[in-house]
Every structure is written in structure tokens, then in C-alpha cells.
C-alpha positions as CSV (number, residue, x, y, z in Angstrom):
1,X,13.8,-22.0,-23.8
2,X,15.8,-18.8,-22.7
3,X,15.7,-17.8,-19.2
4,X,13.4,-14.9,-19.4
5,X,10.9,-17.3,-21.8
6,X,10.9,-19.2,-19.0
7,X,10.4,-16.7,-16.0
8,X,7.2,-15.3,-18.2
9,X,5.3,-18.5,-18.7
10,X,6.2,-19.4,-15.0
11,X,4.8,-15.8,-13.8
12,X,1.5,-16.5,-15.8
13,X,0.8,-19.5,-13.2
14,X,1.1,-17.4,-9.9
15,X,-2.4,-15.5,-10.1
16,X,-3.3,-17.6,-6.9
17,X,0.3,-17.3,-5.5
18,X,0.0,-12.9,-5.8
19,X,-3.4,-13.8,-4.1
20,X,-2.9,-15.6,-1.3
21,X,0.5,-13.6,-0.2
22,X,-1.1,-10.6,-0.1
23,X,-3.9,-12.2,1.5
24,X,-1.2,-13.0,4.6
25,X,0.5,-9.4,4.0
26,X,-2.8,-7.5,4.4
27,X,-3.7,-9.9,7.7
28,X,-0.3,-7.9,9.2
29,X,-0.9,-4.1,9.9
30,X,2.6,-3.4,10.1
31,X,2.7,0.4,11.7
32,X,5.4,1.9,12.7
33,X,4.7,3.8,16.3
34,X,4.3,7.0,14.6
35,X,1.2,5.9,13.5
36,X,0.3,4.5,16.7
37,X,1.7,0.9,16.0
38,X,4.3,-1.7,17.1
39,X,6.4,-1.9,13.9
40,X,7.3,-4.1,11.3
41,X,8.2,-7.3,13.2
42,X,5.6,-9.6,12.8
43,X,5.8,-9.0,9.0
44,X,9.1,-9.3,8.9
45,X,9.0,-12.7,10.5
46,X,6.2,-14.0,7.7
47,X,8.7,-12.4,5.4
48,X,11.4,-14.2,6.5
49,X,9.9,-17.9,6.7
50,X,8.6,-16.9,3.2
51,X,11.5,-16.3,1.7
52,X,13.4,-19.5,3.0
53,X,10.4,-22.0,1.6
54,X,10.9,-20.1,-1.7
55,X,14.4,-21.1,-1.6
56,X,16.7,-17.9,-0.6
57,X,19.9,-19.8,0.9
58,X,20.4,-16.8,3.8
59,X,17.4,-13.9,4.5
60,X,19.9,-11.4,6.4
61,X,18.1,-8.9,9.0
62,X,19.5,-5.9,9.6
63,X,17.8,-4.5,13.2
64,X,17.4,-0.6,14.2
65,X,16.9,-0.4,17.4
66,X,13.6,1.7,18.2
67,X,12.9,1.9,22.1
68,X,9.2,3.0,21.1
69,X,8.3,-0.6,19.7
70,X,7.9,-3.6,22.3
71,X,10.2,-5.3,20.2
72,X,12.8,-3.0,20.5
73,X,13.9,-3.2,16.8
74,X,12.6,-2.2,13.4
75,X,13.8,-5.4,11.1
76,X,14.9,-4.7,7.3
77,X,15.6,-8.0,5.4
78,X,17.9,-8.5,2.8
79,X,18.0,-11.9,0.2
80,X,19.8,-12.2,-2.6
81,X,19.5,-15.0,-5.2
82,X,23.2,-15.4,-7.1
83,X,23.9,-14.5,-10.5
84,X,26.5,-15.6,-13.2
85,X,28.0,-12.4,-11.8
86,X,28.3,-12.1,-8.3
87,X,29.9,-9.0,-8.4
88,X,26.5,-6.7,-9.6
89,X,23.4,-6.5,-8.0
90,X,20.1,-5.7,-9.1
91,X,18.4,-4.5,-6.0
92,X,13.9,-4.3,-5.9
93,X,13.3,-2.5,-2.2
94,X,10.3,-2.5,-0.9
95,X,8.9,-1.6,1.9
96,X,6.2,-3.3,4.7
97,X,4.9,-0.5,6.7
98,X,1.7,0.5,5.7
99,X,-0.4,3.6,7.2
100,X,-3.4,3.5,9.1
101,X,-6.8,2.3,8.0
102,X,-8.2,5.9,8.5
103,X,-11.9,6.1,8.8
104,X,-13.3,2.6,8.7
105,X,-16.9,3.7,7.8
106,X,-15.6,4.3,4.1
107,X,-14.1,1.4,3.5
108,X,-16.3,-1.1,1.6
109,X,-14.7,-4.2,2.9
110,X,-12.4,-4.7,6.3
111,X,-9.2,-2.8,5.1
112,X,-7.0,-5.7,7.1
113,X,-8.9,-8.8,5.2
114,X,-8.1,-9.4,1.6
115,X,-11.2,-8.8,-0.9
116,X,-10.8,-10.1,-4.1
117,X,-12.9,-9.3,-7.2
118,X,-11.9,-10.6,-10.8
119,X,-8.8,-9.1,-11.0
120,X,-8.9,-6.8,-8.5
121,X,-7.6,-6.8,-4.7
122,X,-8.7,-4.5,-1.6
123,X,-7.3,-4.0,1.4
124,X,-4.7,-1.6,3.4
125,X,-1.1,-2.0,1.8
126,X,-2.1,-3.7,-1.2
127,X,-0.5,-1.1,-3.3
128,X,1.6,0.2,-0.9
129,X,3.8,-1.6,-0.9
130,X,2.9,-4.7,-0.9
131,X,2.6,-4.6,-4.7
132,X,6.2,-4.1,-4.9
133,X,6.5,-7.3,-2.3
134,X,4.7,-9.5,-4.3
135,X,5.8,-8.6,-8.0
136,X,10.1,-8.9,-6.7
137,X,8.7,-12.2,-5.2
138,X,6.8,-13.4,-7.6
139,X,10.1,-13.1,-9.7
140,X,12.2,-14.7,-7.1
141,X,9.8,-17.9,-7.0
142,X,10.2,-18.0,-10.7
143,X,14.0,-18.3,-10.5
144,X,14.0,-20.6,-8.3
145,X,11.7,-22.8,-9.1
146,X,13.7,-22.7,-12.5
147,X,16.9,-23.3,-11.3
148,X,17.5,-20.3,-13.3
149,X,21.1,-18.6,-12.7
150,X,20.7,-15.2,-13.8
151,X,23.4,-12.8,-15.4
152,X,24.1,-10.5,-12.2
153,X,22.8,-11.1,-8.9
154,X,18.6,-10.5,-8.2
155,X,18.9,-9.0,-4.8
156,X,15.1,-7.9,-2.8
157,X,15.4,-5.7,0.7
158,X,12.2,-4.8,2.4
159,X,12.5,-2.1,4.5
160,X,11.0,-0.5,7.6
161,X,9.5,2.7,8.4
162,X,9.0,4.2,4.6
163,X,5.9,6.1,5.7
164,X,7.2,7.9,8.4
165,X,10.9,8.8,7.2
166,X,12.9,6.1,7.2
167,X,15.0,6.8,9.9
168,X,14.8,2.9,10.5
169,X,14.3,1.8,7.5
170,X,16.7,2.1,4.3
171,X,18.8,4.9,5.7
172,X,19.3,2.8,8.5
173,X,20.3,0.1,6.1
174,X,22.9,2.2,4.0
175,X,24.7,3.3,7.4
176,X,24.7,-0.2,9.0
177,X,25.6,-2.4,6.3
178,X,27.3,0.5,3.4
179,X,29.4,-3.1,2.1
180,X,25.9,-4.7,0.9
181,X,26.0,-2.4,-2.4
182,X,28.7,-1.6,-5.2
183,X,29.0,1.1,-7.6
184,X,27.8,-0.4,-10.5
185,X,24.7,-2.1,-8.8
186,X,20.6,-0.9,-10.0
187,X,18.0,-0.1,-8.3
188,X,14.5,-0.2,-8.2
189,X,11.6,1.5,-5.5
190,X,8.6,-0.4,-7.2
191,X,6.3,2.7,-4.8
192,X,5.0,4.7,-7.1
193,X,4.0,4.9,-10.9
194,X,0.4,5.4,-13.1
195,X,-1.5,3.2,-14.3
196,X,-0.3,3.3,-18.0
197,X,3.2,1.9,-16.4
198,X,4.9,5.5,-18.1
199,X,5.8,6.6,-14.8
200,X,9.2,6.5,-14.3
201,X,10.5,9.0,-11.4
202,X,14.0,10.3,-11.8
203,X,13.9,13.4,-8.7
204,X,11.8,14.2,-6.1
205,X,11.0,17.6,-4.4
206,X,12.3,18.5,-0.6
207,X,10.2,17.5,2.0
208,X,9.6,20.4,4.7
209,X,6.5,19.0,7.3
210,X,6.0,21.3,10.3
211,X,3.9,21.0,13.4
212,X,2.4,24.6,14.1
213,X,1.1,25.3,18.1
214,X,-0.9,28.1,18.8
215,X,-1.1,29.5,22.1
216,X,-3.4,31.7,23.7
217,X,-5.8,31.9,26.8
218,X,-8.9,29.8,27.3
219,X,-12.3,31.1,28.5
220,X,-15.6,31.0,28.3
221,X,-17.5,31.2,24.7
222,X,-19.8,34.0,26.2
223,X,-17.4,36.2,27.0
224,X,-14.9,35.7,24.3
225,X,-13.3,39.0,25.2
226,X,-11.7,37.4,28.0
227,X,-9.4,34.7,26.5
228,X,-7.4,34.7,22.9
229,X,-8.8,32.1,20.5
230,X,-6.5,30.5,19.1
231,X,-8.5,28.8,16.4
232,X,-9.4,32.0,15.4
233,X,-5.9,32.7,15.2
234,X,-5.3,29.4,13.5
235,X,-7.6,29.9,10.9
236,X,-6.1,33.4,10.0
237,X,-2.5,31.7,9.5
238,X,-4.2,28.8,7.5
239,X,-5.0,31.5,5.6
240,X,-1.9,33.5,5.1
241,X,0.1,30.1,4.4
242,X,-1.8,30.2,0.9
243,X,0.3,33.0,0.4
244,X,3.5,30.6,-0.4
245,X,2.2,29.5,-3.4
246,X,2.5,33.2,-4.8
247,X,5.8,33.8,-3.4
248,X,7.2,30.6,-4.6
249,X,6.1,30.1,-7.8
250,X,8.9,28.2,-9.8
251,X,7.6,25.6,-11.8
252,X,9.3,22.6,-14.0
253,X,7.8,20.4,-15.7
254,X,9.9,17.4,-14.7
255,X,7.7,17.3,-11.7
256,X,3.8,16.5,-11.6
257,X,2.5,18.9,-10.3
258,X,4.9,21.6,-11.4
259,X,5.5,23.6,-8.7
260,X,5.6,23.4,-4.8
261,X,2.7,23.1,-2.4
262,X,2.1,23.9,0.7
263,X,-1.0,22.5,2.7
264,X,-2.3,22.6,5.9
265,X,-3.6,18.9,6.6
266,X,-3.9,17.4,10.4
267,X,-5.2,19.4,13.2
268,X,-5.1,17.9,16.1
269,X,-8.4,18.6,19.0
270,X,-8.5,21.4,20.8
271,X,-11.0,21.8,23.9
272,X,-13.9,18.9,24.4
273,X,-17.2,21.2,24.5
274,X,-18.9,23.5,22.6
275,X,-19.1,26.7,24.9
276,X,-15.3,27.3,25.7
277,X,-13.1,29.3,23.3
278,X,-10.1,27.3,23.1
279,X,-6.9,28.5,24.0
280,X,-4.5,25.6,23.2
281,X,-4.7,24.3,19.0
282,X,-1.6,22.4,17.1
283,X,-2.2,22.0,13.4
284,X,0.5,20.2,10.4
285,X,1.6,21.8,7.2
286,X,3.1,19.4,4.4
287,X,5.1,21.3,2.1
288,X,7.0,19.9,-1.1
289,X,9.3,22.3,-2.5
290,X,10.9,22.6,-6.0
291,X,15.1,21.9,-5.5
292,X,14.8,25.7,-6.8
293,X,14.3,26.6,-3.2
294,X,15.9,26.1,0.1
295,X,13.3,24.9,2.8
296,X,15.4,27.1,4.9
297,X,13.2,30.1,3.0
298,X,10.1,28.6,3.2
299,X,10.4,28.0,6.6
300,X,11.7,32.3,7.2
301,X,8.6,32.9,5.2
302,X,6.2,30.9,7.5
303,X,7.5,32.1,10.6
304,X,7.1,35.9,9.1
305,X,3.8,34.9,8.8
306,X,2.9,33.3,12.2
307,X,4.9,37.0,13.7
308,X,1.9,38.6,12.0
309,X,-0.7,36.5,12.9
310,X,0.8,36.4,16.9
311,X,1.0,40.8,17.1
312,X,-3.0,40.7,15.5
313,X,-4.3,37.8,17.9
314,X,-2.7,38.3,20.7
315,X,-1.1,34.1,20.7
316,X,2.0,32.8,21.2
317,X,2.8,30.6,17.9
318,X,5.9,27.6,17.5
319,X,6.9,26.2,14.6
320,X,8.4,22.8,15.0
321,X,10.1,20.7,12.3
322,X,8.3,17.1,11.7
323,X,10.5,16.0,8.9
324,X,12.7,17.9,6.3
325,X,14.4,16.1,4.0
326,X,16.5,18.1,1.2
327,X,16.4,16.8,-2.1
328,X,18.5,14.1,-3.6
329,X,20.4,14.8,-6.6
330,X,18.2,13.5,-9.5
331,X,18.5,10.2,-11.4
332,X,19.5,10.9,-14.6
333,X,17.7,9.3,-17.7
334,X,20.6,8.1,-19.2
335,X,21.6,6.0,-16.6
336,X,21.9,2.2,-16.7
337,X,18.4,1.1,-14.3
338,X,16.4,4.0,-16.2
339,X,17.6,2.5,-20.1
340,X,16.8,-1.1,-18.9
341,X,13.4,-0.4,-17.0
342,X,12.6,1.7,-20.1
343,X,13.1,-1.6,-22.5
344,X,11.5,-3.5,-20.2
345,X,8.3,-1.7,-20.2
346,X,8.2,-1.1,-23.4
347,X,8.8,-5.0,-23.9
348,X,5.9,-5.8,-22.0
349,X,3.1,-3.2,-21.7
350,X,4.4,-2.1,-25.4
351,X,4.0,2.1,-23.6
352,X,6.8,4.5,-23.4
353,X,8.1,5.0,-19.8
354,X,9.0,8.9,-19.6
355,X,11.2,10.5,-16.3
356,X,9.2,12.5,-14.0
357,X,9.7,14.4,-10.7
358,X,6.9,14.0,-8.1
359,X,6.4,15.8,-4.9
360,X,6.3,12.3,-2.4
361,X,9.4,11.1,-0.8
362,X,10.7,7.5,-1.7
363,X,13.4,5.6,-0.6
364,X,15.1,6.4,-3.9
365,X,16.4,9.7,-2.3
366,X,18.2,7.9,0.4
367,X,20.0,6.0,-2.7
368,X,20.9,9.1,-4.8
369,X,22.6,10.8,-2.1
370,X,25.1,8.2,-1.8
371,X,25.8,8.1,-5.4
372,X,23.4,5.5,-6.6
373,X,21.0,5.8,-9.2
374,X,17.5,5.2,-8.5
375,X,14.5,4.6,-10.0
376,X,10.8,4.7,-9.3
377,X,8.6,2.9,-10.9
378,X,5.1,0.5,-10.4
379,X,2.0,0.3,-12.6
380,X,-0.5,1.5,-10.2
381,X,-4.1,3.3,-10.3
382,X,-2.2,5.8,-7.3
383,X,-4.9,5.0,-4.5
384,X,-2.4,4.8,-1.6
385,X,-3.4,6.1,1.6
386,X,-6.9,6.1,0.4
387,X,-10.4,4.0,1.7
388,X,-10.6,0.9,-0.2
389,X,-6.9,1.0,-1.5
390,X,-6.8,-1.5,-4.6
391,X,-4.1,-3.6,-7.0
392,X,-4.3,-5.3,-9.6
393,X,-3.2,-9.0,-9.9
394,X,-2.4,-8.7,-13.2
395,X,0.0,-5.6,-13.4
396,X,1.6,-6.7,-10.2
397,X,2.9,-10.0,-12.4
398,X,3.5,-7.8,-15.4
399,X,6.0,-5.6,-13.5
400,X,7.7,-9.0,-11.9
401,X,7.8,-9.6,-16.0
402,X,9.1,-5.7,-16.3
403,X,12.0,-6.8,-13.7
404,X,12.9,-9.9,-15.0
405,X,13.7,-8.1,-18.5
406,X,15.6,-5.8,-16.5
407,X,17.6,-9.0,-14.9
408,X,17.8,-10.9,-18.2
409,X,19.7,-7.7,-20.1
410,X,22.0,-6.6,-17.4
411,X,25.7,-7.5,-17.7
């Protein structure tokens, strides 16, 4: 029996093994203190024990210090099981922060207890990312277990602090430890895909979040006249900001959607009671813009529009920058990890992969700036960051199948 012949028929058995490690995943709400957490530690620590019973000779953590956490460190871990070819490295990264529950009343189950029905598991992180935790595990228990040496290295980092930038996650990573990775090594983010597995992201759009604070003077609500409302003055550049969509309208149809957004999301509260006409409001704008565009312009025309909005209301407006990150030269389709996770799906989901651009930020971009290809790929219904966020058991051991292929043809 070949190597990969085994690794399948071994990956059939572990339905109860995908079960009960995500069952231990989801019992860890790993969030990162921008979410209003203490980080990834106690995950990491599960992680780590995990990895040693499945065999890994050394689990290697590499630390960034965060002052925020009580910890005082956001832990990435690093394993790597040795190939014929110790020279190459076929990398899966993952990452175990997960965002918050949200509202709890819409969640069917408890989002931090594992529900299981048939096939299908519930609970926060379950696709993100523990999906990709559990199908580059599932692979590395099948190795092992086989005593299986494979042609070039099978290497798995899970990373910190994916959610909110990864500052302390993989870019902390690539800085700290640059001699982990060669030239010719692949990569995979299993963080993102469809659930026909022909996902297969090659480029991403540039981030541009900004945090928008409105000020103006407080009074009573019967005598409006007196104060400057600055939800009113809010509202009006909500309004405007609809306006990027017409003066940026590039579209390519690498990306899904086309062309760049811009939307208002999180406003934080203003005053406590109904009768008082706030003067204080702060409210968040997510953009993802086409590589067409600098976010330099998007930002000249947002601040054109908060000029208009601050001579009609009477407010003081700032624009702060929560996270920009410029996009990452794309992965190209002809390179090495896109051919091989292209035969691999097609091997066993019998679909077509095809390259695609989407507007979320991965890992992969983090990668591609340093030179190294990068692809994004999971079979996944896309619920992430949603009430009763669900996997499958079943596609999480077909794409530990997808990545054994991947293993099995790389010289």
C-alpha cells in the first residue's frame, strides 16, 4: 500500500478524533484583547500537549510579547514532521483566535460547547479556524501513526492574532524566526474557500479600516438649537461615504465581489438617555479596495467628505486609521502550491479549483510579501463570524485527504 493509500483509509477512521478535538478547541475562546480577551495561551498550551501525544519530536513556540494579555505573550507554535527531503517544507497555518460569540440570543446552542448533529458541528471557531486545525492534524496523526516518511517535510504553524491583524501572529513569526522557511517551500491558509472546494484564493484586496469621531456639543433634546448633534452629523457622513462606491468603481473579476466596498459597520454608544442630543459619537468604516487604488485616495476622499459634513453641522470630525494593510502581490496560478492543491482537489472532490481574489485579509498576504507563494483554500459553507457558525466533519477530513495529495506529489 502507497503512502497516500494509506493516509486515506487512516483519515476515514478519525470522524470521532475531528469530533472530540474540536470539542476541546471550541471549550477555549481564544480572543485576542482586541476583542476584549486574554489571548491565545491557553490554546496554545492544549495545542502543544496535543501535538507531543500525536508524536511531533519538538513543538517550537515562538512568543510576541503583548503587555495587554496577563500572560504577557501571544504564543505561535510551530511542528514539523520530517520528510525524505528535509530541505522543503510544506507549511498548513492556521490560526486559534477566534472572534466573539456576538449576540448569544441567536445562537441555537452555547457557541463555546460543541453541538454535534449527523455530520454537522456548531460552535464559535469551528470553521474558523479550527477547521484548518483539525484537517492539518488529522493529517499529522495519520503519518504518524503510519510511520509514514513523506517526500518533503509536512510542517503545521498555528498562529496568533489572525482576526485582529496579526501583528502577533504570522508577521510576528516571519520577523522572528525568517530561517524557519526556504524559497522553494508551499503554503497553505486552509481560512477561507466555498463549499464546492473551487475556491482557491490567489490575491486579496487592501485593507483600509478607519475609526471616525464626531464632535460636537451636548444639550438638551428640547432645545436642540443649543448643542450640535453629532448623530445627526453622523448620519449625514454615513450617507456621503456611499458615495465611494461611484467614485471608485474599478472592477475585476478575479475578485468576488468585483469591486471595492466601503461600509460603515460598528458604532460605538453615544449618550445613556433618551432626551439629550448627543454631542460625542465614534462610528467604524471597513473598506476593501481593489490593488487599482491607493488607500492613500480613499482615505483624501473620506476626509473631503467629513470637511463637508463638519462646515454644514457645525462638528469637529477625526479620522483615525484602525488597520491598513496594502495589498500583497498576488499568487500566481502557475505556481507550484496552486498546481498541486489544484490536483489534489480534483483528485478527491472530482471539482475544478479556480483562482479568485476576495476582499478578507489572510495570512497569505504576510507570505506573498516576502516572496512566498500562497494559497487559500478550505471547503467551507462561509458562516464565519456568524450565530451558530458550523463545519462539517466530513470536508474537514476530505481537505486533510486534499493536503496529503499535496504532500504525496511534492518533490
Amino acid at each position: 500500500m502507497s503512502m497516500l493509500q494509506d493516509v486515506f483509509s487512516r483519515l476515514e477512521g478519525y470522524a470521532s478524533a475531528v469530533v472530540s478535538l474540536q470539542q476541546s478547541l471550541v471549550a477555549i475562546p481564544a480572543l485576542g484583547p482586541d476583542n476584549g480577551g486574554q489571548g491565545e495561551l491557553d490554546k496554545a498550551l492544549y495545542l502543544t500537549e496535543y501535538l507531543k501525544g500525536l508524536g511531533f519530536a519538538e513543538v517550537l513556540r515562538v512568543d510576541a510579547p503583548d503587555a495587554r494579555v496577563a500572560s504577557g505573550v501571544r504564543p505561535n507554535l510551530v511542528a514539523v514532521i520530517p520528510g525524505q527531503r528535509t530541505d522543503k517544507t510544506f507549511w498548513v497555518i492556521s490560526h486559534t483566535d477566534v472572534v466573539p460569540a456576538g449576540d448569544l440570543s441567536l445562537w441555537k446552542t452555547d457557541p463555546f460547547t460543541l453541538h454535534v448533529d449527523g455530520d454537522t458541528l456548531t460552535g464559535r471557531g469551528v470553521e474558523d479556524n479550527h477547521q484548518g486545525i483539525v484537517s492539518s492534524l488529522m493529517l499529522a496523526k495519520a503519518l504518524l501513526e503510519s510511520n509514514a516518511v513523506p517526500p518533503v517535510n509536512f510542517g503545521v504553524i498555528l498562529v496568533a492574532d489572525e482576526e485582529t491583524g496579526s501583528q502577533y501572529g504570522l508577521e510576528y513569526v516571519l520577523q522572528a524566526r525568517p530561517d524557519l522557511f526556504r524559497p522553494d517551500d508551499l503554503f497553505l491558509a486552509p481560512d477561507f474557500g466555498n463549499a464546492e472546494s473551487t475556491m482557491l484564493e490567489v490575491a486579496e484586496k487592501c485593507i483600509l479600516w478607519l475609526k471616525i469621531t464626531v464632535v460636537g456639543k451636548q444639550c438638551h433634546a428640547s432645545t436642540p438649537y443649543q448643542g450640535r448633534n453629532t448623530l445627526v452629523a453622523t448620519a449625514d457622513l454615513i450617507m456621503r461615504l456611499q458615495e465611494l462606491y461611484t467614485q471608485f468603481p474599478d472592477e475585476d473579476p478575479l475578485f468576488n465581489p468585483a469591486h471595492s466596498t466601503f461600509e460603515p459597520t460598528r458604532k460605538e454608544e453615544n449618550v445613556p438617555n433618551v432626551n439629550t442630543v448627543p454631542g460625542y459619537d465614534v462610528f467604524y468604516v471597513d473598506c476593501r479596495v481593489l490593488p487599482s487604488y491607493s488607500p492613500d485616495e480613499v482615505l483624501a476622499s473620506v476626509r473631503a467628505m467629513a470637511d463637508v459634513v463638519e462646515q454644514a453641522r457645525g462638528v469637529k470630525i477625526a479620522i483615525d486609521i484602525v488597520q491598513r494593510t496594502e495589498a500583497a502581490p498576488p499568487t500566481s496560478p502557475d505556481s507550484e502550491i496552486v498546481v498541486r492543491l489544484t490536483a489534489g482537489i480534483q483528485a478527491v472532490y472530482g471539482t475544478q479549483a479556480v483562482p479568485t481574489g476576495i476582499g478578507g485579509g489572510t495570512v497569505a498576504s504576510f507570505l506573498r510579501r516576502r516572496g512566498h507563494p500562497c494559497a487559500v483554500w478550505a471547503t467551507c459553507v462561509h458562516n464565519a463570524h456568524q450565530p451558530n457558525e458550523s463545519s462539517s466533519i466530513s470536508t474537514q477530513l476530505g481537505d486533510a485527504k486534499v493536503m496529503a495529495h499535496v504532500l504525496a506529489h511534492t518533490a
